[in-house]
Backbone as a chain_set.jsonl record, in Angstrom:
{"seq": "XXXXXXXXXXXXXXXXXXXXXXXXXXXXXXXXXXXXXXXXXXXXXXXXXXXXXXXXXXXXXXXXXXXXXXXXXXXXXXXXXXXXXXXXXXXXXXXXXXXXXXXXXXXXXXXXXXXXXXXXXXXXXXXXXXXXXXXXXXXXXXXXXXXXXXXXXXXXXXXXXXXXXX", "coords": {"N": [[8.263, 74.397, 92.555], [6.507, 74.458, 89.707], [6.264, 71.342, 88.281], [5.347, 70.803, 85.333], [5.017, 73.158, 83.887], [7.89, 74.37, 84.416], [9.636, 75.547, 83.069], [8.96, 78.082, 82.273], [9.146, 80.454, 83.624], [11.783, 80.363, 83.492], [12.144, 81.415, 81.097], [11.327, 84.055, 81.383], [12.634, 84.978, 83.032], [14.894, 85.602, 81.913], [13.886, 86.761, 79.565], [14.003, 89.589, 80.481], [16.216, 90.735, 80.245], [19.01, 92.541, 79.525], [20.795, 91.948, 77.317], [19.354, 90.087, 75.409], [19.566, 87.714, 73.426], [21.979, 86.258, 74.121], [21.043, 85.67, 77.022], [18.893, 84.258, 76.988], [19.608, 81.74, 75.055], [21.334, 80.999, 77.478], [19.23, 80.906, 78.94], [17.65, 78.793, 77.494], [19.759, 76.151, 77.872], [19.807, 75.93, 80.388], [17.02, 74.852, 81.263], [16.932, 72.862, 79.511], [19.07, 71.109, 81.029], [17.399, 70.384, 83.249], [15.375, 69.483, 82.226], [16.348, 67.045, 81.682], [15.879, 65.63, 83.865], [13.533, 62.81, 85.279], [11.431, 63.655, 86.659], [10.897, 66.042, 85.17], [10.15, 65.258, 82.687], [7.982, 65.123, 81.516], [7.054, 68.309, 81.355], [9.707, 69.026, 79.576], [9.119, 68.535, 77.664], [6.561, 69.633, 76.765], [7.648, 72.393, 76.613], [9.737, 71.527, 74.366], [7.364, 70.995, 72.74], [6.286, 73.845, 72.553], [8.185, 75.992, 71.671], [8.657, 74.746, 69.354], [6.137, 75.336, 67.846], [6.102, 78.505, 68.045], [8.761, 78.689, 66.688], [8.095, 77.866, 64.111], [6.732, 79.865, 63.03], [8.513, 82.332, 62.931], [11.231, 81.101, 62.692], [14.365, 79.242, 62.939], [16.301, 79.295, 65.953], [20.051, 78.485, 65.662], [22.48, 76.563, 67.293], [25.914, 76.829, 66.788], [28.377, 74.642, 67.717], [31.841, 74.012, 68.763], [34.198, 71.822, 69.704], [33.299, 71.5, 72.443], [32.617, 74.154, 72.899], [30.893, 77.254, 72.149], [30.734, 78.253, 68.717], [29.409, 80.128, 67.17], [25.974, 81.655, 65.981], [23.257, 81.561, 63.979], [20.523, 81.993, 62.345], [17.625, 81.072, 60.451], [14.589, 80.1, 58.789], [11.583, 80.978, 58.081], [11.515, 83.922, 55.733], [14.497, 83.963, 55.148], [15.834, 81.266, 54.2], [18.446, 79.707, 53.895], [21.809, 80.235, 55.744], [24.643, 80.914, 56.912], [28.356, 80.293, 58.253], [31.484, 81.291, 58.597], [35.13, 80.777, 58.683], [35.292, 78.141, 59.465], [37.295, 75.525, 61.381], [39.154, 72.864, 61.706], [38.15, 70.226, 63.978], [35.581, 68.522, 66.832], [31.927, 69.151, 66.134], [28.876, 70.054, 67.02], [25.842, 70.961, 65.962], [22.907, 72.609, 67.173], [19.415, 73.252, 67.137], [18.412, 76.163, 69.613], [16.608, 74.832, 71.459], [18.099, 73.103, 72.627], [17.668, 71.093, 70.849], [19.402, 68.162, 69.055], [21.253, 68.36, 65.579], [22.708, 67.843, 64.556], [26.132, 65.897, 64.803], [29.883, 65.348, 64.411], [32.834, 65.134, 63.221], [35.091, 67.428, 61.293], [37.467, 67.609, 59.34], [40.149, 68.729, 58.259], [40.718, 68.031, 55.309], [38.04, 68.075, 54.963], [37.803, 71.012, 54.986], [39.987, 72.466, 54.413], [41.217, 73.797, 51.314], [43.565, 73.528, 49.923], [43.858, 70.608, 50.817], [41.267, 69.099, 50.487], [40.863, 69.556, 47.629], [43.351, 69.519, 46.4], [46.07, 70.316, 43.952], [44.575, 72.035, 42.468], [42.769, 74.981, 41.342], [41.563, 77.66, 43.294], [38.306, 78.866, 43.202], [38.271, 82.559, 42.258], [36.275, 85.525, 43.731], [35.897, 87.325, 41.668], [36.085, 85.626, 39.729], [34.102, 84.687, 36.422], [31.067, 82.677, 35.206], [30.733, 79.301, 34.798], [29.092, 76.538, 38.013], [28.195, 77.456, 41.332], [30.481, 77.243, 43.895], [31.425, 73.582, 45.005], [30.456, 71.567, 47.499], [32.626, 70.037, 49.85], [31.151, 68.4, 51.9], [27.876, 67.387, 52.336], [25.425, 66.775, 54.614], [22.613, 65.521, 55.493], [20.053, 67.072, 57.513], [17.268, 66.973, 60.012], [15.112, 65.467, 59.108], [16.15, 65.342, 56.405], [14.889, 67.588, 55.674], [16.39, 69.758, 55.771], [19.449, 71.305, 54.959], [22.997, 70.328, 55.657], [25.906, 72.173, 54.561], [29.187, 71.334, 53.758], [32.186, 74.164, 52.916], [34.977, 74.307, 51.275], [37.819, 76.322, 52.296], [40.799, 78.891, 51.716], [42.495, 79.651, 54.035], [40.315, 78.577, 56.589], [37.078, 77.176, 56.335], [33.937, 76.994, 55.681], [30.396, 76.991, 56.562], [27.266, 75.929, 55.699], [23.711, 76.282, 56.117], [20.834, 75.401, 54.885], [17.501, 75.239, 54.362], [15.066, 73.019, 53.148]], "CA": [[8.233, 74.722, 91.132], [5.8, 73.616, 88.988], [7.221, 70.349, 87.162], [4.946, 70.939, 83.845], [5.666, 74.485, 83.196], [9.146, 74.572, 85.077], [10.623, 76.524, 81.878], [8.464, 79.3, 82.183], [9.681, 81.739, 84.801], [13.091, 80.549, 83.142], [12.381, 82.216, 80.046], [10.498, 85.355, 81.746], [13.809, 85.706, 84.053], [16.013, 85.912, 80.686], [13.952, 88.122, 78.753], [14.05, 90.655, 81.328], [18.486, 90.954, 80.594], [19.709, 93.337, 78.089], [21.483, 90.976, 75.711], [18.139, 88.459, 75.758], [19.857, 86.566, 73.001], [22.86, 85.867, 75.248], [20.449, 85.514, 78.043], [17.737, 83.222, 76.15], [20.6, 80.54, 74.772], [21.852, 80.58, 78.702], [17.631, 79.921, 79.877], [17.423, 77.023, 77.021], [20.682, 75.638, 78.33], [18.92, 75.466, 82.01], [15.816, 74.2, 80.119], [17.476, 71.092, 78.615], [19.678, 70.287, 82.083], [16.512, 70.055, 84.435], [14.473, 68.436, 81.508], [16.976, 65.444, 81.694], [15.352, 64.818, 84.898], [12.7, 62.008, 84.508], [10.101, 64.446, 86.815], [10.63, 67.196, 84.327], [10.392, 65.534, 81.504], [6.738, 65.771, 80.579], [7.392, 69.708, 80.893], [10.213, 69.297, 78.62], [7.985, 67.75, 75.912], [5.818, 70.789, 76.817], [8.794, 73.077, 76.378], [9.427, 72.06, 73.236], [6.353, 71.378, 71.63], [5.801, 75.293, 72.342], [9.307, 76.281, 70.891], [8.618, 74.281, 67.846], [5.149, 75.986, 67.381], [6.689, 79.135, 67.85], [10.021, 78.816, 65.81], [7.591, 77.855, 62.841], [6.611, 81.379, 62.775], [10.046, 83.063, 62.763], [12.381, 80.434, 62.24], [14.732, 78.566, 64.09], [17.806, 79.39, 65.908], [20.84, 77.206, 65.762], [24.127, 77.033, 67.758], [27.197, 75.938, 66.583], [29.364, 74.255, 68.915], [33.253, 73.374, 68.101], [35.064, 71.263, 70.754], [32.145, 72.017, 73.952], [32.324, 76.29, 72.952], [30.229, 77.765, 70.907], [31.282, 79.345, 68.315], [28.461, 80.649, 65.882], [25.003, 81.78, 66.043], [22.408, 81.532, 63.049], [18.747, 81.719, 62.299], [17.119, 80.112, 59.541], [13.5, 80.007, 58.369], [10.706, 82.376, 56.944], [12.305, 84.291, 54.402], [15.778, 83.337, 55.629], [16.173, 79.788, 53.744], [19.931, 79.398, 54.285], [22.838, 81.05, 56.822], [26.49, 80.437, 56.886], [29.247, 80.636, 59.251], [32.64, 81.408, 57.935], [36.055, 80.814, 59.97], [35.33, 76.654, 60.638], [38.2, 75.477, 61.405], [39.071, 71.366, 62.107], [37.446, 70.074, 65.008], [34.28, 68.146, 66.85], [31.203, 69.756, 65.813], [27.627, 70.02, 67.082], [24.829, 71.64, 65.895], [21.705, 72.512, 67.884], [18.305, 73.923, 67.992], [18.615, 76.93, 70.914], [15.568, 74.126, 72.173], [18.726, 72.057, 72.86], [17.906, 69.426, 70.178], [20.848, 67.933, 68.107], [20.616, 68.62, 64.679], [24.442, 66.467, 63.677], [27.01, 66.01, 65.494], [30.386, 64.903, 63.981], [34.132, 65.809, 63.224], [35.189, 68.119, 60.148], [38.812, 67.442, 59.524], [41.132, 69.655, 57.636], [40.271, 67.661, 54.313], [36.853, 68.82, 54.486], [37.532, 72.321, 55.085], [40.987, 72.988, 53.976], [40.642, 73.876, 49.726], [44.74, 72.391, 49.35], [43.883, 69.469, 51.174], [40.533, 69.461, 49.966], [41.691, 69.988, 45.944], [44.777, 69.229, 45.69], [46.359, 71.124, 42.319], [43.129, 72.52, 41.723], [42.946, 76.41, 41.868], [40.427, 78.159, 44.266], [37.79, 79.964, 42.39], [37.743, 83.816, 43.45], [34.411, 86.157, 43.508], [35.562, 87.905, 40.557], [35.638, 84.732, 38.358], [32.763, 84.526, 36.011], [30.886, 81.184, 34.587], [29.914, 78.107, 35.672], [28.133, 77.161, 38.729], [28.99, 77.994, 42.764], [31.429, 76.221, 44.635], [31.307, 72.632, 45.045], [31.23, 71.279, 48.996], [33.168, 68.814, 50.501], [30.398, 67.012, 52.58], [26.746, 67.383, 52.721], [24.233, 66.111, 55.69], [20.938, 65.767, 55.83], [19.691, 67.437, 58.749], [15.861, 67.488, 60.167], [14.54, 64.311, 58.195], [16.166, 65.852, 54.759], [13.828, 68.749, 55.585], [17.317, 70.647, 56.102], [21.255, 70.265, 54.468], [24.436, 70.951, 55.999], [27.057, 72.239, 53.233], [30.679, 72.184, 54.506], [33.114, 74.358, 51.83], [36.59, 74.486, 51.556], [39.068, 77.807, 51.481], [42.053, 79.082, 52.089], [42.659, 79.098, 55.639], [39.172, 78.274, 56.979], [36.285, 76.588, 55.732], [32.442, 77.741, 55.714], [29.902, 76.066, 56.928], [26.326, 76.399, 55.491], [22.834, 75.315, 56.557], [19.919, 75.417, 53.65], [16.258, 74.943, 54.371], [14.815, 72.676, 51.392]], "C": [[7.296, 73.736, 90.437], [5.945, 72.44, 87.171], [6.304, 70.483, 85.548], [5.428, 72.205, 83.241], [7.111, 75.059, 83.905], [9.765, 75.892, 84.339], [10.094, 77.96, 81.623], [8.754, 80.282, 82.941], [11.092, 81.835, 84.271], [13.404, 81.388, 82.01], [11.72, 83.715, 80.486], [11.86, 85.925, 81.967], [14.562, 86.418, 82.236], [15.482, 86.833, 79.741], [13.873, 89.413, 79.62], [15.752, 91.288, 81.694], [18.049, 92.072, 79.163], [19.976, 93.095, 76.891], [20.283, 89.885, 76.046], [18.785, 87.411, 74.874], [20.673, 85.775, 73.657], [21.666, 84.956, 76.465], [19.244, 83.802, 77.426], [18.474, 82.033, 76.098], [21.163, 79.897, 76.89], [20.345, 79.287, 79.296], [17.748, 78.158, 78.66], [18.649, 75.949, 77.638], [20.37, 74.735, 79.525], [18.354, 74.65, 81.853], [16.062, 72.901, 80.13], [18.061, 70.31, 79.966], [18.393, 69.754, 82.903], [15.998, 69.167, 83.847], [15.233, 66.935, 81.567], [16.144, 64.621, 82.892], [14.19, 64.471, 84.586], [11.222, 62.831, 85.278], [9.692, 64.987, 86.319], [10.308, 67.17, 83.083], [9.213, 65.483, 80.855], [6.636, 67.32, 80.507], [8.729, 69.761, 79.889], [9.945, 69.032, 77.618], [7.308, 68.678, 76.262], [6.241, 71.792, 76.021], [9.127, 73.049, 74.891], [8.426, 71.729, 71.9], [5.884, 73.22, 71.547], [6.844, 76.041, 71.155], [8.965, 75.998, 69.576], [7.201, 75.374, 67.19], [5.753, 77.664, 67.386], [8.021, 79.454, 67.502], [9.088, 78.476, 64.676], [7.353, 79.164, 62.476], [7.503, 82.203, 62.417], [10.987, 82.213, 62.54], [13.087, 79.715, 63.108], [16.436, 78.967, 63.859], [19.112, 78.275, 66.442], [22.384, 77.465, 66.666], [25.113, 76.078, 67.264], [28.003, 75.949, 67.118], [30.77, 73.502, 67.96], [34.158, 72.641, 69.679], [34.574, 71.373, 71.995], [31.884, 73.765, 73.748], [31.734, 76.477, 71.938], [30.588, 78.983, 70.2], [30.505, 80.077, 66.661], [27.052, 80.256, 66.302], [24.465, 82.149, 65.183], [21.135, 81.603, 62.852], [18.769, 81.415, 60.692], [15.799, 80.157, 59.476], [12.84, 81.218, 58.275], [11.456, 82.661, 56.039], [13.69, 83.808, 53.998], [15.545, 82.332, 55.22], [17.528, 79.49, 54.355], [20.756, 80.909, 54.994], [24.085, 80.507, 56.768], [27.094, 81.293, 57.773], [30.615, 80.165, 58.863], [33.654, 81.271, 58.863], [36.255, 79.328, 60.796], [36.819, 76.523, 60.348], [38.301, 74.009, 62.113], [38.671, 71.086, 63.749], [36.146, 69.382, 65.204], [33.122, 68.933, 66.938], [30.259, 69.106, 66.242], [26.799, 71.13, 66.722], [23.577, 71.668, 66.29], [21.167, 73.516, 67.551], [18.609, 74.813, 69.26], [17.462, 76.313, 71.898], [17.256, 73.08, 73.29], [18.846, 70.774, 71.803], [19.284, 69.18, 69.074], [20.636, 68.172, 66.792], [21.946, 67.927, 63.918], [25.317, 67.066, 64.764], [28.095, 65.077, 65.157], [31.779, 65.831, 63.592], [34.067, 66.552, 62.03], [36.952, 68.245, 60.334], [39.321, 68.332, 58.566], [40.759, 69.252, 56.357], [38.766, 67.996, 53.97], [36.873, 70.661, 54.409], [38.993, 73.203, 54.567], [41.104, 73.089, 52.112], [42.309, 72.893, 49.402], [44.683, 71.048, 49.922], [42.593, 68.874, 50.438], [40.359, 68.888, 48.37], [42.629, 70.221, 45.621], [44.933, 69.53, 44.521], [44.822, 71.799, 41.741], [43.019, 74.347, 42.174], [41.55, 76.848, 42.485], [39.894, 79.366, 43.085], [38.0, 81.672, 43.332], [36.407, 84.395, 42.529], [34.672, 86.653, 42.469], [35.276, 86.557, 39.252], [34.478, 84.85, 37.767], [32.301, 83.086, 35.575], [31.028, 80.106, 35.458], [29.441, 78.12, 36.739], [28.498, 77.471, 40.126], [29.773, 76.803, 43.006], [30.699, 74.884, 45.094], [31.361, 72.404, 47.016], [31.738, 70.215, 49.108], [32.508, 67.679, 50.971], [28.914, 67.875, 52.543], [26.067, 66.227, 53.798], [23.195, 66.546, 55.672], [20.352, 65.805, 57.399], [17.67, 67.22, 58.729], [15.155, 66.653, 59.432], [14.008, 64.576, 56.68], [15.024, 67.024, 54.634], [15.053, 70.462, 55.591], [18.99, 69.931, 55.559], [22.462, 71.213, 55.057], [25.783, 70.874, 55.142], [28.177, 72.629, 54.214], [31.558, 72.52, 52.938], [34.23, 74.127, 52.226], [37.067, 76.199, 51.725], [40.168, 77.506, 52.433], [43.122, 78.473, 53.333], [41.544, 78.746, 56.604], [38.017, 77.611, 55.317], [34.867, 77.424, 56.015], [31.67, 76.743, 55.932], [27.884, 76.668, 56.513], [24.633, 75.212, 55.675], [21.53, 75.779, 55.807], [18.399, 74.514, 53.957], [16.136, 74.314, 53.241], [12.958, 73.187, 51.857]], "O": [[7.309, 72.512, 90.56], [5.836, 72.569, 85.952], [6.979, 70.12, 84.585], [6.137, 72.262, 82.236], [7.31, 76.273, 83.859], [10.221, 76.916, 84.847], [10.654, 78.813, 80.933], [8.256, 81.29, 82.441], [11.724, 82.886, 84.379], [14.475, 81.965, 81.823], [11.719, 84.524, 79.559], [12.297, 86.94, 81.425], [14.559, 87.554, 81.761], [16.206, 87.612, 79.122], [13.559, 90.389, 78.939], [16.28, 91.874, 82.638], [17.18, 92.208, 78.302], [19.671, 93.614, 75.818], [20.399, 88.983, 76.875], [18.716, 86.25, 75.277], [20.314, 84.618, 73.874], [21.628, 83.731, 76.583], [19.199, 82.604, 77.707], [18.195, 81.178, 76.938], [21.267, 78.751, 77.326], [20.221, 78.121, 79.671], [17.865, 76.97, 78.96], [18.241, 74.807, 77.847], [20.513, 73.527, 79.719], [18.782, 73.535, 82.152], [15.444, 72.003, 80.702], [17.733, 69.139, 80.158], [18.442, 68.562, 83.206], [15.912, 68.058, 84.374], [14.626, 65.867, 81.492], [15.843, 63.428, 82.908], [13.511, 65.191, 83.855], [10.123, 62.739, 84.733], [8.466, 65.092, 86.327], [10.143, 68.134, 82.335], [9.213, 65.758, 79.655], [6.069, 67.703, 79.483], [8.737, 70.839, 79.295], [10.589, 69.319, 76.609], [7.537, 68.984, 75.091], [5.647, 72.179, 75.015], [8.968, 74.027, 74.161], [8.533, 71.991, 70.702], [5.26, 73.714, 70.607], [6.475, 76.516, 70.081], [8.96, 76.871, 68.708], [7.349, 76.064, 66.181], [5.793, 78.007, 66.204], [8.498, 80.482, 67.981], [9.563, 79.21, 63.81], [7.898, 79.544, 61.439], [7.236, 82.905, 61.441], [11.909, 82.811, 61.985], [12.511, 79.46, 64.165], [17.26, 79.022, 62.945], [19.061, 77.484, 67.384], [23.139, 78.434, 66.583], [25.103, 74.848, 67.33], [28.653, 76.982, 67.276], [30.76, 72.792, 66.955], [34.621, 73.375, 70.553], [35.451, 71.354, 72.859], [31.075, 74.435, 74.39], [31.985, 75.931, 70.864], [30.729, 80.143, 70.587], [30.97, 80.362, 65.558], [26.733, 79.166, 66.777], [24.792, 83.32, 64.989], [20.609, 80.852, 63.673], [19.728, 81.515, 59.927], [15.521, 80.354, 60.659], [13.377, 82.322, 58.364], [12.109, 81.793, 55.46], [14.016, 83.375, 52.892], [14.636, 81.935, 55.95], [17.523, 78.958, 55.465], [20.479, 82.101, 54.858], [24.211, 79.319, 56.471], [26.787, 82.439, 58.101], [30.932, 78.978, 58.787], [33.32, 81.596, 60.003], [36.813, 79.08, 61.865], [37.463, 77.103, 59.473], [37.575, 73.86, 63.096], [39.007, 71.9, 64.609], [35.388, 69.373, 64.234], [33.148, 69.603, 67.97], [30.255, 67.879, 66.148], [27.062, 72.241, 67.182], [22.892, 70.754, 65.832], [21.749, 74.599, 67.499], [19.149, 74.14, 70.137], [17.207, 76.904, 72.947], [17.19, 72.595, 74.42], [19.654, 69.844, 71.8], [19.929, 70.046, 68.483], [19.414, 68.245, 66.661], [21.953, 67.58, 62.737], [25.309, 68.142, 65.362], [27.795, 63.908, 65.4], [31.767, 67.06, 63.662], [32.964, 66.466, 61.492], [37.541, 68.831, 61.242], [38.364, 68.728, 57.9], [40.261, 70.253, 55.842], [38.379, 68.159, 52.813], [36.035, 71.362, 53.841], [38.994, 74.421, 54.385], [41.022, 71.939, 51.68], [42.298, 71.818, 48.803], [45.525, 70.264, 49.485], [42.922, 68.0, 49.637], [39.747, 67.856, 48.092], [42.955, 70.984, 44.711], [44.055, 69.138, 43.753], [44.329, 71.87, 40.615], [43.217, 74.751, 43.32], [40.509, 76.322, 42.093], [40.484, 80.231, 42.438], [37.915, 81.892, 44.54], [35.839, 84.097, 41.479], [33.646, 86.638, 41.789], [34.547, 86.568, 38.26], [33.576, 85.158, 38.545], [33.198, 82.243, 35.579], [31.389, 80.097, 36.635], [29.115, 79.241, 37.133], [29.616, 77.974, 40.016], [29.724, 75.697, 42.467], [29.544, 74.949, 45.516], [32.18, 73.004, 47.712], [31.305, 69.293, 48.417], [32.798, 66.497, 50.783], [28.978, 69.087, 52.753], [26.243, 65.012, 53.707], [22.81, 67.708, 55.799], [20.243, 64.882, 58.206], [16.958, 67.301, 57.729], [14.247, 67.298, 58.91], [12.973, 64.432, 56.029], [14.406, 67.267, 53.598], [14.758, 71.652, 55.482], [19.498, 68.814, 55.653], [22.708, 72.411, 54.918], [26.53, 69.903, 55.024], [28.283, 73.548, 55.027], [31.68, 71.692, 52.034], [34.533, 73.78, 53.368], [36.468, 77.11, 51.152], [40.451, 76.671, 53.292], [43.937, 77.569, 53.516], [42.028, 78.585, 57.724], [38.117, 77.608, 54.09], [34.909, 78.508, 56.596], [32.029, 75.612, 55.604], [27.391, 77.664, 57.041], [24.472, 74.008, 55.475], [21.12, 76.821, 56.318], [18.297, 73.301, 53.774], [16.801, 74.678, 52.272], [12.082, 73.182, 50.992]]}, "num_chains": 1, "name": "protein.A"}
């Protein structure tokens, strides 16, 4: 196998599946394990300087991981500025690039995502309310060197989790 372009037959194999997104997230997965190795890793600086040049074009897709499983898939850029994923629920959180790269990685405890823990005596706006301005979040991160922000909300029984191109 050829250690500079290693990743290339890996992404041929995977778009040649049915579900390629399924299939694609599996090849970057591959991607990232081999690249650890120190032979591979000027093809994984290959790898994703290409990715990056092509995710500028269309955007970039992100996985959100809760406890090692992933449990939410997003895209983001071109027209798409911001994406949200509804249903977080307390737990260790990572967010990645489908390159593999980290993009935060950190807990979200019930106080960030729970609205009575959250806002205590404070009533939960609903969609019909009118006036003033959207919901407040719990925590912001600056993702992507403040080129990107991660809004966590509160509700009910889950929280939301939103990721905003600047």
């Amino acid at each position: 196998m050829d250690k500079q372009m290693y990743w290339l037959p890996i992404l041929v194999d995977a778009l040649q599946h049915n579900d390629t997104a399924r299939t694609l997230v599996d090849a970057f997965v591959l991607i990232r394990q081999i690249g650890r190795s120190p032979e591979y890793l000027e093809g994984f600086r290959q790898f994703l300087a290409f990715m990056y040049e092509a995710g500028s074009a269309r955007g970039a897709g992100i996985t959100v991981i809760r406890d090692g499983v992933a449990v939410g898939r997003i895209m983001v850029g071109g027209r798409r500025r911001s994406a949200s994923l509804p249903g977080v629920t307390p737990g260790h959180y990572s967010i990645e690039l489908w390159t593999g790269q980290v993009l935060w990685d950190g807990m979200l405890s019930r106080a960030d995502l729970l609205w009575d823990v959250a806002r205590p005596g404070k009533n939960l706006r609903l969609a019909a309310d009118t006036g003033g301005g959207g919901p407040e979040p719990t925590r912001e991160e600056q993702l992507i060197g403040n080129r990107a922000v991660l809004r966590i909300f509160p509700g009910v029984e889950t929280g939301q989790m939103r990721i905003e191109l600047r």
